[in-house]
DOBA-340349 format. One record per residue (C-alpha): residue in three letters; residue number from 0; x, y, z. Coordinates in Angstrom, 3 decimals. Layout:
MARDO type seq     east    north       up
MARDO  ALA NUM        X        Y        Z
...
# end
This chain:
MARDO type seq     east    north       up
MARDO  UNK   0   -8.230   10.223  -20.178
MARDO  UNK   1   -5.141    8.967  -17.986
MARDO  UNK   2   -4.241    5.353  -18.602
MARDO  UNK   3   -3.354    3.642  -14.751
MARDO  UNK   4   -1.514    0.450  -14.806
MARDO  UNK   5   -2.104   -1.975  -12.036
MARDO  UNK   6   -0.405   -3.972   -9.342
MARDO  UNK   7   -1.285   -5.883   -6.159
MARDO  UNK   8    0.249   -7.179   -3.412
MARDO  UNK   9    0.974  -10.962   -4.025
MARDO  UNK  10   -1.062  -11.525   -0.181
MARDO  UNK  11   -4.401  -10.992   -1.997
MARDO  UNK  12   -3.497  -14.501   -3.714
MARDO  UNK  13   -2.581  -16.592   -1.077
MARDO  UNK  14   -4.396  -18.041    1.991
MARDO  UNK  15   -5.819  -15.557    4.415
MARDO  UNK  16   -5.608  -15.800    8.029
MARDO  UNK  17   -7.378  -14.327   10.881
MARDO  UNK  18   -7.604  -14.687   14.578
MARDO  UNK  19  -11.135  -17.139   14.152
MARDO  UNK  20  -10.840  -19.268   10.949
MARDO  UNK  21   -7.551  -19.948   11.943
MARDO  UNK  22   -7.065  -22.496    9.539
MARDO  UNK  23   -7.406  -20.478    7.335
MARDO  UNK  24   -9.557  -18.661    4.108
MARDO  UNK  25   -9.264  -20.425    1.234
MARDO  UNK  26   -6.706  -23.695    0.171
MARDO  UNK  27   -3.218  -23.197    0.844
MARDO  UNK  28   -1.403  -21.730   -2.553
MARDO  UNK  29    2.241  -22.373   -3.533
MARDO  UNK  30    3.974  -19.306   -4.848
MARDO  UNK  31    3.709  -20.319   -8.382
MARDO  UNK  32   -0.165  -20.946   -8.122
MARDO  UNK  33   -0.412  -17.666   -6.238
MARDO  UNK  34    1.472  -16.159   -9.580
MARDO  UNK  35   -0.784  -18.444  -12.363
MARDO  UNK  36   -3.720  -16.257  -10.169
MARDO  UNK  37   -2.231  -12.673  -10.757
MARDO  UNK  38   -1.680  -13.552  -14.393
MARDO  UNK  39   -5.266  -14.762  -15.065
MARDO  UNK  40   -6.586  -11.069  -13.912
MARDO  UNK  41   -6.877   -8.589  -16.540
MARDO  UNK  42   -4.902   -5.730  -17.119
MARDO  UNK  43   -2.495   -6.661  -13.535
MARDO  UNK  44    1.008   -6.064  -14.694
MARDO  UNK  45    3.326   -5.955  -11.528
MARDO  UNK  46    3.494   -7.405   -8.357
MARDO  UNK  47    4.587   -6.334   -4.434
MARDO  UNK  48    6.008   -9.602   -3.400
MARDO  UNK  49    7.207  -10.573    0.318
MARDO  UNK  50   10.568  -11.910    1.688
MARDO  UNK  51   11.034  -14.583    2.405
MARDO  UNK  52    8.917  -15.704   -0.463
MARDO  UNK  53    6.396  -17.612   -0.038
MARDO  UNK  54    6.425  -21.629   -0.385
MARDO  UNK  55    7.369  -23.100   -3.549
MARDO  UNK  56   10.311  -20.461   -4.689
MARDO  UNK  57   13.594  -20.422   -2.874
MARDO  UNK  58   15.976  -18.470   -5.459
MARDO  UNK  59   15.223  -14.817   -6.344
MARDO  UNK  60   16.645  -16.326   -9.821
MARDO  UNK  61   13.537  -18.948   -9.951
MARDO  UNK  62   11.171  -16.314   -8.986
MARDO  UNK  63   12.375  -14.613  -12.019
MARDO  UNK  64   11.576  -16.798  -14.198
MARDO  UNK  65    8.588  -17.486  -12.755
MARDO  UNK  66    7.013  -13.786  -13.360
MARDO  UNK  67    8.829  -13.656  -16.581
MARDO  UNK  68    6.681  -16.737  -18.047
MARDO  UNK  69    3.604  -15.281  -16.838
MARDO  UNK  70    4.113  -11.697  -18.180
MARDO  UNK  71    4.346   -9.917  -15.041
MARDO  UNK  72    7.222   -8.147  -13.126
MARDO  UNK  73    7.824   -6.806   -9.100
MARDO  UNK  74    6.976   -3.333   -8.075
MARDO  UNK  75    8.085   -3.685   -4.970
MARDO  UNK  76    9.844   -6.303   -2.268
MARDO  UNK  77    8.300   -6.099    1.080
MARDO  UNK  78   10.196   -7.832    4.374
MARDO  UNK  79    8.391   -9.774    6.514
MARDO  UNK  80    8.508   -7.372    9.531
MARDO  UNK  81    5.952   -8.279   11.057
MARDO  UNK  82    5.664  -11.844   11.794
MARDO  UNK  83    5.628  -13.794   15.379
MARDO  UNK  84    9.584  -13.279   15.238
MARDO  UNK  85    8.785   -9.193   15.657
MARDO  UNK  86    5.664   -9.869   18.222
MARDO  UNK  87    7.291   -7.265   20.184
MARDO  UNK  88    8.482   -4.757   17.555
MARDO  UNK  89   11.189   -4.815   14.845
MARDO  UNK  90   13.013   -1.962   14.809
MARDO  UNK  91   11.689   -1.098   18.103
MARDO  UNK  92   12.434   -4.438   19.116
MARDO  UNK  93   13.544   -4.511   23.237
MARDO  UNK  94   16.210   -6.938   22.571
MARDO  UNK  95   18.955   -5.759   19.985
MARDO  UNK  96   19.555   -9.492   18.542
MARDO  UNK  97   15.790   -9.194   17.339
MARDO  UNK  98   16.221   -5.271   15.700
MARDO  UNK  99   19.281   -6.771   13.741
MARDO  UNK 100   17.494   -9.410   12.438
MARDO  UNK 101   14.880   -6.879   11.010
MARDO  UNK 102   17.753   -4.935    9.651
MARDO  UNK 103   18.795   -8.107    8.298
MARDO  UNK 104   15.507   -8.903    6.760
MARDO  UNK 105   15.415   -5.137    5.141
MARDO  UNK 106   19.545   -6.260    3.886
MARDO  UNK 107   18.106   -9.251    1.976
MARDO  UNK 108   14.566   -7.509    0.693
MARDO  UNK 109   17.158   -5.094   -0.749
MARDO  UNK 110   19.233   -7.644   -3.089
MARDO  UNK 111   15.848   -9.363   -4.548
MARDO  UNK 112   14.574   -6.553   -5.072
MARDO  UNK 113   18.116   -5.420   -7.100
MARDO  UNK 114   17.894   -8.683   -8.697
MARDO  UNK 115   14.059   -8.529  -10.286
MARDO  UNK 116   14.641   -4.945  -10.962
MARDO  UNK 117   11.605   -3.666   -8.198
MARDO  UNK 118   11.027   -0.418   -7.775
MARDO  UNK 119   11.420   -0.059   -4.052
MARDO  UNK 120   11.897   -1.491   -0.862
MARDO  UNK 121    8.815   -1.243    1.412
MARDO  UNK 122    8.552   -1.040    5.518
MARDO  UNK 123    5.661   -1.809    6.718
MARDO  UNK 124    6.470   -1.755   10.605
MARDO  UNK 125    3.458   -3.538   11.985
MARDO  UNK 126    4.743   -4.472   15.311
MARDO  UNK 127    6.418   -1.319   16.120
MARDO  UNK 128    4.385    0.646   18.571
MARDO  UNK 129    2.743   -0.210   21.566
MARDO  UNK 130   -0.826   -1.579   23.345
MARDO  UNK 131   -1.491   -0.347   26.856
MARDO  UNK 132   -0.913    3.175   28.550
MARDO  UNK 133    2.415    2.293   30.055
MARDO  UNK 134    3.965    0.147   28.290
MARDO  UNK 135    6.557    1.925   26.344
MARDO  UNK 136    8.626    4.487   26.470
MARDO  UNK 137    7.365    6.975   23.153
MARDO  UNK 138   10.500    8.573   22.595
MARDO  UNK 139   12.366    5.668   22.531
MARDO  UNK 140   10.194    3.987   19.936
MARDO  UNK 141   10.566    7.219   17.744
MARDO  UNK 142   14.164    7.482   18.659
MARDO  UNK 143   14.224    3.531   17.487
MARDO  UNK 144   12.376    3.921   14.681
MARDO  UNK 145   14.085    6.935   13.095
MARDO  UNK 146   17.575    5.094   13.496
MARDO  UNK 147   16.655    1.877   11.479
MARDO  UNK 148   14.935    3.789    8.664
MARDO  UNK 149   18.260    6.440    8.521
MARDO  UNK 150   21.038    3.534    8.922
MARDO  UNK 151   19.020    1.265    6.236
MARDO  UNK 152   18.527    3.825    3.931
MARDO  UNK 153   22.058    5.648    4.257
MARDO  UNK 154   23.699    2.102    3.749
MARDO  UNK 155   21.540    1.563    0.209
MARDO  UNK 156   21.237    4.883   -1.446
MARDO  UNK 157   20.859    3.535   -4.823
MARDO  UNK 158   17.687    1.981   -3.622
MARDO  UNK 159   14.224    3.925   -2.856
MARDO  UNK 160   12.539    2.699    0.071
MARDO  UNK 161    9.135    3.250    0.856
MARDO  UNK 162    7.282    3.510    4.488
MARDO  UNK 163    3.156    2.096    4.078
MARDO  UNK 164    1.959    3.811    7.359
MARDO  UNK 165   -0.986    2.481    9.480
MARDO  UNK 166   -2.843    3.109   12.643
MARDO  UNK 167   -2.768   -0.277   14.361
MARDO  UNK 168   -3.428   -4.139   13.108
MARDO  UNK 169   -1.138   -6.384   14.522
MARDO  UNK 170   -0.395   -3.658   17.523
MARDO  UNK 171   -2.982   -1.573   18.953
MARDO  UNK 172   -1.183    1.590   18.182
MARDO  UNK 173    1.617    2.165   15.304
MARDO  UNK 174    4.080    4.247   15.948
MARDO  UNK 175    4.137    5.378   12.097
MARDO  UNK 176    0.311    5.873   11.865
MARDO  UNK 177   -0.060    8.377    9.881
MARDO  UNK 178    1.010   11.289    7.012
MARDO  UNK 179    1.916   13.673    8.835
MARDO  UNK 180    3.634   11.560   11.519
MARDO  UNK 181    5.443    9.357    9.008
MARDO  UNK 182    6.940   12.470    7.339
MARDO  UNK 183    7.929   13.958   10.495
MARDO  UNK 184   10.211   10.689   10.939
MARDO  UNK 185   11.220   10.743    7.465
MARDO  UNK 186   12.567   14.449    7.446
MARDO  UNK 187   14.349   13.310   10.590
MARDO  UNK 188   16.069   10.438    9.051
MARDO  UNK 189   17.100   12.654    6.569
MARDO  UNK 190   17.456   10.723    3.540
MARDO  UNK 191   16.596   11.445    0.306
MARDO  UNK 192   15.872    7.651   -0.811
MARDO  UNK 193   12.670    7.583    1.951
MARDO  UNK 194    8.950    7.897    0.858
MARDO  UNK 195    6.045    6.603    1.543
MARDO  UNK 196    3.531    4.334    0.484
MARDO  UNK 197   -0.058    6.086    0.218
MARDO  UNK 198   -2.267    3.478    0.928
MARDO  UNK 199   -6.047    4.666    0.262
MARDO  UNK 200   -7.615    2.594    3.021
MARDO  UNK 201   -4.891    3.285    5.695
MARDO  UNK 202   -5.592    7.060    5.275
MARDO  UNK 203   -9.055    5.987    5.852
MARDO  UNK 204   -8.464    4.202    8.672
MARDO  UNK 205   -6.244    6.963   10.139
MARDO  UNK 206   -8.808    9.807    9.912
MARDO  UNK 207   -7.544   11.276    7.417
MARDO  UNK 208   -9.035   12.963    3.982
MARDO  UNK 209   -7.108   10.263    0.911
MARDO  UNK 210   -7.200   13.119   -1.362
MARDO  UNK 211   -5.598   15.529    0.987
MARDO  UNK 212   -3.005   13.091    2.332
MARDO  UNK 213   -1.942   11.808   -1.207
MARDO  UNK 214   -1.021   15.560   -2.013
MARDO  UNK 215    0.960   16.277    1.016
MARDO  UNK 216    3.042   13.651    0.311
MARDO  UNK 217    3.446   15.008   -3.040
MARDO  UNK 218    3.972   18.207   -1.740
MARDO  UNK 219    6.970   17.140   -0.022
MARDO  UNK 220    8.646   15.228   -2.484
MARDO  UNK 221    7.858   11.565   -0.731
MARDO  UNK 222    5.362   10.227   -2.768
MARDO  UNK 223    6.751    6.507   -4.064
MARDO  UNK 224    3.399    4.350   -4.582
MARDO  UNK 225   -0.101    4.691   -4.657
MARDO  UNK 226   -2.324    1.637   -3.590
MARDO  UNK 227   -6.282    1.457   -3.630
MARDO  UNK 228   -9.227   -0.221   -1.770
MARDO  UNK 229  -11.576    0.415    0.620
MARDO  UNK 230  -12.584   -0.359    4.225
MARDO  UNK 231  -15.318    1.159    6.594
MARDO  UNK 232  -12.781    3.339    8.589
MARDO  UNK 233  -12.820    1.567   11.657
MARDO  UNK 234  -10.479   -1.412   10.485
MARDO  UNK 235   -8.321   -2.122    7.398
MARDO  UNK 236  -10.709   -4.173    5.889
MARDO  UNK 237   -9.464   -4.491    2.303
MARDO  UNK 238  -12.083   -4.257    0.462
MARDO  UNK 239  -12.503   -3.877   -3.442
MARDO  UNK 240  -12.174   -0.616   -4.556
MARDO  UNK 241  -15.076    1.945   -3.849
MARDO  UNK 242  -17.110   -0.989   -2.360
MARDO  UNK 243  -17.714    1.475    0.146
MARDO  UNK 244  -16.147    5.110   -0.675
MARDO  UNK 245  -17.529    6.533   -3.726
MARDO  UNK 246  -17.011    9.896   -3.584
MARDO  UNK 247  -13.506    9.718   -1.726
MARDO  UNK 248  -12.526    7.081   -4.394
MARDO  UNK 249  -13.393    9.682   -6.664
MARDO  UNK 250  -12.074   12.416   -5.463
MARDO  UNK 251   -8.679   10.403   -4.787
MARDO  UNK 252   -8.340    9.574   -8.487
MARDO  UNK 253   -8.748   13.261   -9.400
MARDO  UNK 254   -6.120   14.009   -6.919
MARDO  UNK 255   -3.826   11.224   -8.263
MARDO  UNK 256   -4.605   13.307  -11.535
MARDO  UNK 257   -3.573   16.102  -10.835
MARDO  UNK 258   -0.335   15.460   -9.525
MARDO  UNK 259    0.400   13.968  -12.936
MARDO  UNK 260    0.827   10.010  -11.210
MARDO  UNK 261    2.456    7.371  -14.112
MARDO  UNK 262    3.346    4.597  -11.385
MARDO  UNK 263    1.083    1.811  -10.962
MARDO  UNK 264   -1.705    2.053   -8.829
MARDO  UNK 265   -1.508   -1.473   -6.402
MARDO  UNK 266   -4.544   -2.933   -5.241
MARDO  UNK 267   -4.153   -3.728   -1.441
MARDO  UNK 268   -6.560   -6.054   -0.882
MARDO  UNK 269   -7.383   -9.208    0.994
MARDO  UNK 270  -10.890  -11.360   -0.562
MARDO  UNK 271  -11.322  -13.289    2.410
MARDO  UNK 272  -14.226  -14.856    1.242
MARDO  UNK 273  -14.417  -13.622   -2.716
MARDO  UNK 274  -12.707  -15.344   -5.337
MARDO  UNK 275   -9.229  -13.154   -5.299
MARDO  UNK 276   -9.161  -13.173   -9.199
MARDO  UNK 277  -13.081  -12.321   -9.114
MARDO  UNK 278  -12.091   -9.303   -6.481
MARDO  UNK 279   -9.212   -7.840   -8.082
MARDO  UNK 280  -10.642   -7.993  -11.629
MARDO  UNK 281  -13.559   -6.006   -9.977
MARDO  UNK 282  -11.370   -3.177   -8.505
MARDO  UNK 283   -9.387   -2.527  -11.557
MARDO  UNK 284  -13.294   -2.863  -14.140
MARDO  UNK 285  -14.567   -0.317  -11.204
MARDO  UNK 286  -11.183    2.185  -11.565
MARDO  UNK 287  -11.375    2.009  -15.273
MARDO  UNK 288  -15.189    3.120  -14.957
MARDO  UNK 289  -14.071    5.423  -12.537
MARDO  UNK 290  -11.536    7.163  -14.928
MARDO  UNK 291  -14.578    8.008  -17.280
MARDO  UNK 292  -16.361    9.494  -14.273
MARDO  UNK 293  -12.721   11.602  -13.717
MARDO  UNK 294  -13.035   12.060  -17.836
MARDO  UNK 295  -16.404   13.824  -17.439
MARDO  UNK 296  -16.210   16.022  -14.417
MARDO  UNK 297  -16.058   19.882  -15.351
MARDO  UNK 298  -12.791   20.734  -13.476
MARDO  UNK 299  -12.989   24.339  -14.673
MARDO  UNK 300  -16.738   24.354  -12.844
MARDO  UNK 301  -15.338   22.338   -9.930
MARDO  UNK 302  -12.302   24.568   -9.209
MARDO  UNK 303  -14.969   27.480   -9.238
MARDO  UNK 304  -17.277   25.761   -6.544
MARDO  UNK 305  -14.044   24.861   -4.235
MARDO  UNK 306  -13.086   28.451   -4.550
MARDO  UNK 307  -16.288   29.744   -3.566
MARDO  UNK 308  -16.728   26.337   -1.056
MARDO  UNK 309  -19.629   25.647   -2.835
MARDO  UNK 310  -20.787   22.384   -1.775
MARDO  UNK 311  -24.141   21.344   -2.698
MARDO  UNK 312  -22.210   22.746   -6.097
MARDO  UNK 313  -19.345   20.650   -6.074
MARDO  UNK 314  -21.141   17.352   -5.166
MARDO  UNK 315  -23.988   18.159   -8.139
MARDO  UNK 316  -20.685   18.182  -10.646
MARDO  UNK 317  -19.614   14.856   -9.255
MARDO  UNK 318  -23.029   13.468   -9.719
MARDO  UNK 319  -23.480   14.626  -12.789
MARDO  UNK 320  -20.115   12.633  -13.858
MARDO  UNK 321  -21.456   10.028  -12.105
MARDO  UNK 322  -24.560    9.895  -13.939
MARDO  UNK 323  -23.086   10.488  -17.822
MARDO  UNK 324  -20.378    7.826  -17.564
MARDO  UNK 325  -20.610    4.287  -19.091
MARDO  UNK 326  -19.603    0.697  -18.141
MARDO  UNK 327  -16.092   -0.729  -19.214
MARDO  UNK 328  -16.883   -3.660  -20.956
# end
């Protein structure tokens, strides 16, 4: 049996925010709250955190502290990229003032996350693309795009960055919205510090296969993090993990298996209306449960049905796991 560690994305902690309950889900949480949260869930170890941190912590040094004294530590430092400053794109940005204050953001994400000793730098370009035929100019955007990632990465090569792609939420259409398209723009940047962030509901939400993406990336030597979660495919709902996707969930574990994955898995979620300790504590009971279910599927018999595309096969063996494995307590 493999033993995952876990993470999350300090968000899931915090007050959520959507375009009707605009004031809000949930009571407004200072950073240090949002942290006494993460600590109180069981077997969470790490932490993707944004910058500019949220309120309550000004110094990278105080944050520090702060995760030391609950036992946790940052996986990752993600720059707010996306915010009303970017409404218009941040490394796409029209105006050039605006794309070098996203480079700037990435410039400071980069020394906190030297400081707590993170494992990588996350973009997640959420304004960067487009919403109505017409609007932009596609080549540009890539052209844009491209130059940011290579200049950023080129001027930190000590540091590993990682790109979480998406297919739209905040614009209508990403311009990194996918695998394939993400490491297209990666081999073009042509770093070596550049990977990406496989995020288990994105792939969803982008059409593709998780289990097939997460070993492409693999394949080509970009795989940096691995997050988990669910969502109904036609929005990046954030749901608990396999609230929804059993069988991809599943099979994404067993692919995260097999390419021999030690990281920790991050939990990308946001509980908009669920306790966030309840919800996280959930995903990580329902991937340990999920690991016996891994434990207990015949790989020899399932390699044998894939080679012979055996489905009715291959779903029986998955069942059967399904049926033999046993609550965590």
């Amino acid at each position: 049996m493999s033993a995952l560690t876990f993470g999350a994305g300090i968000w899931a902690f915090g007050q959520i925010v959507d375009r009707y309950a605009t004031d809000g889900y949930g009571p407004s949480r200072k950073m240090t709250e949002m942290l006494d949260l993460a600590a109180s869930v069981d077997g969470l170890e790490c932490l993707d955190i944004n910058v500019p941190f949220a309120e309550g912590v000004s110094k990278t040094s105080e944050l520090a502290a702060a995760l030391a004294e609950r036992g946790l530590r940052a996986r990752a430092i993600t720059p707010h990229l996306y915010t009303r400053e970017f409404v218009k794109g941040a490394f796409t940005n029209p105006d050039p003032a605006v794309r070098e204050r996203a480079v700037e953001r990435v410039h400071e994400a980069v020394a906190v996350a030297r400081e707590l000793g993170a494992g990588y730098v996350k973009f997640w370009p959420g304004q960067d693309g487009f919403d109505m035929p017409g609007q932009a100019d596609y080549a540009r955007l890539w052209d844009l795009t491209v130059a940011a990632i290579r200049e950023l990465a080129s001027a930190h090569p000590d540091v590993q960055f990682a790109i979480e792609y998406k297919a739209k939420e905040p614009r209508v259409r990403i311009t990194l919205s996918d695998a394939a398209r993400t490491l297209l723009a990666i081999e073009e940047a042509g770093q070596p510090n550049v990977g990406i962030v496989m995020d288990f509901g994105h792939s969803l939400l982008a059409g593709e296969t998780p289990a097939e993406a997460v070993q492409l990336v693999h394949r080509r030597g970009r795989l940096v993090s691995v997050e988990l979660n669910d969502n109904w495919r036609g929005w990046d709902d954030d749901l608990p993990v396999a609230s929804v996707h059993l069988f991809e969930t599943i099979e994404y574990l067993l692919a995260v298996r097999r390419i021999g994955w030690s990281a920790p898995v991050l939990l990308d979620q946001f509980p908009f209306r669920e306790d966030p300790v309840r919800a996280l504590s959930q995903s990580i009971a329902t991937i340990r449960m999920l690991e016996q279910v891994c434990d207990r599927v015949d790989l020899d018999e399932l390699r044998d049905a894939q080679e012979r595309q055996d489905a009715l096969r291959a779903q029986a063996l998955l069942w059967a796991a399904l049926g033999t494995a046993r609550e965590t307590p």
